[in-house]
C-alpha positions in Angstrom: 2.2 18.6 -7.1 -1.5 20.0 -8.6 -3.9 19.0 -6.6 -6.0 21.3 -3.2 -6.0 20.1 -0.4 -9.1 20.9 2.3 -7.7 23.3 3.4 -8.0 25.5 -0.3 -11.7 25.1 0.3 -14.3 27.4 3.4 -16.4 23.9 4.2 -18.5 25.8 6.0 -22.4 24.8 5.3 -20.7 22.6 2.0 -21.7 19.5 1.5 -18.4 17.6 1.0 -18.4 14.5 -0.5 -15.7 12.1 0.7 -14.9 9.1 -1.0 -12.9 7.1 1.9 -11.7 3.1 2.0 -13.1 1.6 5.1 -13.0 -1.6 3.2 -11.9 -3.7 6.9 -12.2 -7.4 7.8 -15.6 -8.2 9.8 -16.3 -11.4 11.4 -19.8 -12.0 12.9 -20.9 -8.5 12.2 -17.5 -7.0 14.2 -14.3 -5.2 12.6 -11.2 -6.7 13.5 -8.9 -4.5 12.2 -9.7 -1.0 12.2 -6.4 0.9 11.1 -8.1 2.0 7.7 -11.0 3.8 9.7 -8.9 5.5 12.3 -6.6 6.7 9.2 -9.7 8.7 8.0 -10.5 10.4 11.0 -8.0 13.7 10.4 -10.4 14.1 7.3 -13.7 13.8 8.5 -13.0 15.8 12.0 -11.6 18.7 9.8 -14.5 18.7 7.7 -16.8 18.5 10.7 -15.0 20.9 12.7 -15.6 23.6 9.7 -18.8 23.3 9.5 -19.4 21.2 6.2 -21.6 18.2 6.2 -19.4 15.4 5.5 -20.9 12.7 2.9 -19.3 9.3 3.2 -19.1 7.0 0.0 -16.8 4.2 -0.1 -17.1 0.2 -1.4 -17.0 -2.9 0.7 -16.0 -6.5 -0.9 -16.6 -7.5 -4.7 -20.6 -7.1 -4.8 -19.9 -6.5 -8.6 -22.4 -4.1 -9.4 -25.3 -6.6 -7.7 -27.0 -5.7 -3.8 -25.4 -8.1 -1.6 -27.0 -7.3 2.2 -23.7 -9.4 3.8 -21.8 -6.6 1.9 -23.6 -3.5 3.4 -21.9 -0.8 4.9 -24.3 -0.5 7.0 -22.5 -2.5 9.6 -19.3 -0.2 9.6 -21.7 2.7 11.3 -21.1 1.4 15.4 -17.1 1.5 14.2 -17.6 4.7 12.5 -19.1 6.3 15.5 -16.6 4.6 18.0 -13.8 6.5 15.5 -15.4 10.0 15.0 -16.8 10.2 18.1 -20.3 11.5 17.3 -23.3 9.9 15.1 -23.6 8.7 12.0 -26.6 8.4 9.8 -26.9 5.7 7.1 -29.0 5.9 3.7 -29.2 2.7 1.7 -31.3 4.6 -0.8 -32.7 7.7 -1.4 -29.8 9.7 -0.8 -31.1 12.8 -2.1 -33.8 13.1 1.1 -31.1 12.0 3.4 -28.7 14.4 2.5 -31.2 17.5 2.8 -31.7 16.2 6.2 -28.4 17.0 7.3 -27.5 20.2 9.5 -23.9 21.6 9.5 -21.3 19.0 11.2 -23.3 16.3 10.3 -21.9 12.6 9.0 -23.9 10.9 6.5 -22.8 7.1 5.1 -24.4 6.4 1.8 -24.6 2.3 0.9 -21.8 0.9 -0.6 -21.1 2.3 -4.7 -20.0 -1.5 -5.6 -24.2 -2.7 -5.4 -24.1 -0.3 -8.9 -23.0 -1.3 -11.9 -21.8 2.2 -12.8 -19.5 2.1 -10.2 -16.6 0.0 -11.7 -17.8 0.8 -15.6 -17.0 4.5 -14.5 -19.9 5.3 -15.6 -20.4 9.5 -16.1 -24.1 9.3 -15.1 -23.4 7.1 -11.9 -20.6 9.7 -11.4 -23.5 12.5 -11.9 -25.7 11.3 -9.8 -23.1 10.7 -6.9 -21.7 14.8 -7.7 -25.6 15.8 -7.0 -25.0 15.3 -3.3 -22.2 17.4 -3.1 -20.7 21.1 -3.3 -16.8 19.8 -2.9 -15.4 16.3 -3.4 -12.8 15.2 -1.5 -10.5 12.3 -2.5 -9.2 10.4 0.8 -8.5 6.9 -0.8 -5.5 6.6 -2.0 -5.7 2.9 -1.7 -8.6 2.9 -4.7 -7.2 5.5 -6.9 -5.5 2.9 -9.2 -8.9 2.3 -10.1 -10.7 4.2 -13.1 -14.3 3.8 -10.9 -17.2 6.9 -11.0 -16.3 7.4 -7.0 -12.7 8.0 -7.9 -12.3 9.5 -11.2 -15.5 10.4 -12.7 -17.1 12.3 -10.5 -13.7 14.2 -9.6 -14.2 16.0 -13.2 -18.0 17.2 -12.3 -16.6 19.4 -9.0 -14.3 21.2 -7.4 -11.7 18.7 -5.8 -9.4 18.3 -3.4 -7.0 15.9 -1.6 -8.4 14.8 2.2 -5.6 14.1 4.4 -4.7 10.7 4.3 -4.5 11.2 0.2 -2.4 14.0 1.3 -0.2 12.5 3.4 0.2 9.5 1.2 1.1 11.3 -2.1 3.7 13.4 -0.3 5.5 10.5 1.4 5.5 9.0 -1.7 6.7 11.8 -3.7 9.6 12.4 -1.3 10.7 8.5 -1.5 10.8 8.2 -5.6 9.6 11.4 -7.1 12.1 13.9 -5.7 14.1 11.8 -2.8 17.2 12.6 -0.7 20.2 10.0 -2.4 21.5 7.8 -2.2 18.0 5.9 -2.1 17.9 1.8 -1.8 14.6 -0.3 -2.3 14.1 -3.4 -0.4 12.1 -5.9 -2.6 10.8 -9.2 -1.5 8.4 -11.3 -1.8 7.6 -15.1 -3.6 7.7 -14.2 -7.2 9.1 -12.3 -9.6 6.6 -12.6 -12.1 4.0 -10.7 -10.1 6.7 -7.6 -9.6 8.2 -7.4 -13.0 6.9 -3.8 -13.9 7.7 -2.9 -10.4 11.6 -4.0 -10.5 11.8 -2.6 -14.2 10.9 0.4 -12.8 12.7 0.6 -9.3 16.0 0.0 -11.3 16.1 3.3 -12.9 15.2 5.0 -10.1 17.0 4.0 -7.0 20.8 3.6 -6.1 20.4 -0.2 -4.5 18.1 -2.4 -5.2 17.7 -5.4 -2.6 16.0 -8.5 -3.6 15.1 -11.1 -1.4 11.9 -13.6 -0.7 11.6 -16.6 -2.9 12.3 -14.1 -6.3 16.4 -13.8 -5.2 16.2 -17.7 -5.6 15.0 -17.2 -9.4 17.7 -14.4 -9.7 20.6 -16.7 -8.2 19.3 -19.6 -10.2 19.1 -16.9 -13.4 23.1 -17.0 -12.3 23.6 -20.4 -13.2 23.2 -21.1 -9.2 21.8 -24.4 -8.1 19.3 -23.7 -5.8 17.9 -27.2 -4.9 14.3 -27.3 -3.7 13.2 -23.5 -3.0 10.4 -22.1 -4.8 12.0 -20.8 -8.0 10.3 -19.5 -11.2 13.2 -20.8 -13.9 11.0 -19.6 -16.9 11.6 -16.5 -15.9 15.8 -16.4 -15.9 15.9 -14.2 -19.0 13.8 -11.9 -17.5 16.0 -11.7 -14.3 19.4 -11.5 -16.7 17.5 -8.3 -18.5 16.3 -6.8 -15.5 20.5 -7.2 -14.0 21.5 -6.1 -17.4 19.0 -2.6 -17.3 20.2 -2.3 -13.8 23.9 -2.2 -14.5 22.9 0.2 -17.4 21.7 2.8 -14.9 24.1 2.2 -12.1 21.6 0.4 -9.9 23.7 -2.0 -8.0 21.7 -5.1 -6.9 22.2 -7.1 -4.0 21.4 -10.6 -3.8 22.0 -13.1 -1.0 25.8 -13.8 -0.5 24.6 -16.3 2.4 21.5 -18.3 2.2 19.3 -19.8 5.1 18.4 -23.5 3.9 16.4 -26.6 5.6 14.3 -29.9 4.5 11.3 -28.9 5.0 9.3 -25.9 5.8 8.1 -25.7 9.5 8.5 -23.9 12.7 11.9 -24.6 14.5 12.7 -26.8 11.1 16.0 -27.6 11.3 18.1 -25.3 9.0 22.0 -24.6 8.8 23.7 -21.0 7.0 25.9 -22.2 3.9 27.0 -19.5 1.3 24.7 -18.9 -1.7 26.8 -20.9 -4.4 26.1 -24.0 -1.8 22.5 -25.1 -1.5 22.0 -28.7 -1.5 20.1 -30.3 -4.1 17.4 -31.8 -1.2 16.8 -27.9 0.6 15.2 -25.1 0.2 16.0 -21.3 0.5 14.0 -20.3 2.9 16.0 -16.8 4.2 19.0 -14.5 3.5 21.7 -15.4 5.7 24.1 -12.9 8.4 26.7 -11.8 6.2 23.5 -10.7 3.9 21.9 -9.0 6.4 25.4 -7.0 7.7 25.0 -6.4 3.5 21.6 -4.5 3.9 22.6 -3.2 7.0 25.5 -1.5 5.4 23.6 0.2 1.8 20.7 1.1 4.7 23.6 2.9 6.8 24.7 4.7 3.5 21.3 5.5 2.2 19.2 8.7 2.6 16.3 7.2 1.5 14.8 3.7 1.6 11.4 2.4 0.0 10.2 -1.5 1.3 8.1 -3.4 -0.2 7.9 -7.5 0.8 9.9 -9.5 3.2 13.0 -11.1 2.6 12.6 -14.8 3.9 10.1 -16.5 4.6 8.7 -14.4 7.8 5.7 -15.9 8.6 7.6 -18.7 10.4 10.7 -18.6 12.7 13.1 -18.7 12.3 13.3 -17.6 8.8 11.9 -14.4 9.7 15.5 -13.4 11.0 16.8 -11.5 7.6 13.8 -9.5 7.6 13.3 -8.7 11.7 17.0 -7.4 11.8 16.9 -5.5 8.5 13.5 -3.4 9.3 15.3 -3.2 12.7 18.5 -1.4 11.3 16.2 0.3 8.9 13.7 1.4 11.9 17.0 2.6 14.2 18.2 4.8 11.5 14.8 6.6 10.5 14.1 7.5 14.6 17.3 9.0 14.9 16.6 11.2 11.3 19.4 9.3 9.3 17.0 7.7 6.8 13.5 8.7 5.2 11.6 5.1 5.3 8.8 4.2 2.9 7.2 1.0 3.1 3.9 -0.5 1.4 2.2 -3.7 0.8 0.3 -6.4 2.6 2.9 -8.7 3.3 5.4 -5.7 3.6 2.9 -4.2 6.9 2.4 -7.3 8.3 6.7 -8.3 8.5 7.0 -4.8 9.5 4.6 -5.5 12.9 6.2 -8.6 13.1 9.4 -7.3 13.4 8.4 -4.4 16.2 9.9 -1.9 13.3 6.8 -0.1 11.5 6.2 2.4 14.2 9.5 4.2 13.6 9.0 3.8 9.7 8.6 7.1 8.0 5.8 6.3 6.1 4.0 3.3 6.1 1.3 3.2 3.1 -1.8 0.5 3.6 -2.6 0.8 0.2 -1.6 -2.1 -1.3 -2.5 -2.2 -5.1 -2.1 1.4 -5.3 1.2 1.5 -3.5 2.4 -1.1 -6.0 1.4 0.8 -9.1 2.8 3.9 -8.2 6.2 2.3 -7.3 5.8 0.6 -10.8 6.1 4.0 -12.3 2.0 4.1 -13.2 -0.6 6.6 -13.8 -3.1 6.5 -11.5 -6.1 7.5 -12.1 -7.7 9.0 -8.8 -4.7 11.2 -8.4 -4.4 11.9 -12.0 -8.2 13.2 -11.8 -7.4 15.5 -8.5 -5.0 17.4 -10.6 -7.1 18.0 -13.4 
């Protein structure tokens, strides 16, 4: 696809600067969530393993080109060590000195880039500065390269580049989902609204066999339909956008599929009261809250026929039972048929991960990207700009 990898490159004695996303959550100085540090390990153990000094760079937060001290990196180090297994040395300035202290197999962390302005402003002598410390740079972010920032696009113009392995990974799965995938190939979309996915179903519509829609932007597609649909969270400004979106679908022989069966209650709660009622039949006092059985066995069956599925947002309203049911059996099915090799499964986004985990399905997912904005814009059919960079 254009870009090296690591393994194009002899690290041995280079320094190899890495920009990486260890952006986690921390409370009271401790991460809580580590999955975005363990996913750079492969990376920074090759790197190591050759012989190259690895040089860490990565954000943390929205310090917005200002030093915030609660927004250090310097508290990632004990997490860093527990992960790579060996030391790691921190420079909050001075990076020059720091870096000519390193021997082979060494790990440096530089401060976060967000405490400079040049960072986010992409900034060519930022980016210079930051290519001084290195021989190689080495792109393992995926999740930050829909961003245009020196760390990610710059500075990969000012040295020889490559992919790390997480990058790697990412951009193959991805390719193999929408760029050159096994078909048939269904998307599962859900999520509240629709205005905040517009580019991405535009997109997904010319590119996929079945597109599934669930979450509160089915309601605004049913009500789009001339459907009442009582209560439920519902963007009705946005039914001619809905109709064009159908209409552009049918023009490309994307079949949607909407809820034929609607789970509704009174009021939104654990262990609410709720009843199953086809989706032409939503009182006027409920609210959608999930698809409905004979939607799921819907799913169930364009998943069975499908090659290739990509997943992005939940299709009720999962955080709460039990209108997480649509969603727990569907990644189920979906799970099931990518252990036993039937299916190639994609799946991205906050919510997405989180239903996923809920749902005891991710581990058997294919792919599961925890990139977030950069998933997004790549399934909206966007340039991005990190990746763009790698290849030059």
């Amino acid at each position: 696809m254009g870009w090296k990898t690591l393994d194009d490159f002899d690290l041995g004695g280079k320094r190899v600067l890495t920009r990486i996303d260890i952006n986690v959550p921390v409370e009271d100085g401790r991460v809580t969530d580590a999955t975005r540090i363990e996913r750079i390990v492969p990376t920074v153990q090759h790197i190591v393993a050759q012989g190259g000094k690895a040089i860490l760079m990565a954000h943390f937060g929205r310090p917005k080109g200002e030093v915030k001290p609660e927004l250090s990196l310097k508290q990632l180090v004990p997490a860093l060590e527990a992960a790579f297994g060996k030391s790691v040395a921190f420079a909050d300035g001075q990076y020059g000195a720091a870096v000519e202290a390193m021997n082979d197999s060494d790990i440096l962390l530089i401060e976060n880039v967000r405490f400079a302005p040049g960072e986010e402003q992409n900034d060519p002598d930022f980016a210079a500065r930051l290519a001084s410390l290195g021989d190689i740079y080495c792109n393992d972010a995926f999740s930050a390269a829909h961003r245009a920032h020196a760390s990610t696009e710059a500075i990969a113009r000012l040295l020889p580049s490559c992919a790390g392995r997480l990058m790697a990974e990412e951009l193959g799965a991805l390719e193999k989902a929408l760029g050159t995938p096994d078909r048939p190939v269904v998307a599962v979309v859900g999520g509240a609204k629709v205005s905040t996915k517009l580019d991405l179903l535009g997109n997904l519509v010319t590119k996929v066999d079945t597109l599934v829609i669930g979450g509160g932007m089915a309601n605004t597609f049913l009500a789009a339909q001339g459907i009442n649909v009582g209560k439920s969270l519902c963007e009705h400004d946005l039914a001619d956008t809905a109709r064009e979106i159908m209409d552009k679908a049918t023009k490309a022989g994307c079949d949607i599929l909407l809820p034929a069966d609607i789970v509704v209650a009174r009021e939104f709660k654990a262990g609410a009261a709720s009843e199953v009622v086809v989706a032409t039949a939503c009182p006027d006092d409920a609210m959608i809250l999930d698809a409905g059985p004979q939607s799921v066995a819907r799913i169930e069956g364009a998943l069975k026929a499908a090659k290739t599925l990509v997943w992005n947002g939940p299709l009720g309203a999962f955080e709460i039972a039990p209108f997480d049911a649509a969603t727990n059996a569907a990644a189920q099915a979906a799970a099931k048929l990518s252990r036993d090799g039937a299916l190639v499964s994609v799946a991205g986004g906050g919510d997405t991960v989180a239903a996923l985990n809920q749902a005891g399905a991710a581990d058997d997912f294919t792919y599961i990207s925890t990139a977030g904005g950069a998933f997004l814009e790549w399934m909206e059919g966007k340039t991005l700009p990190g990746v763009a960079a790698l290849v030059g």
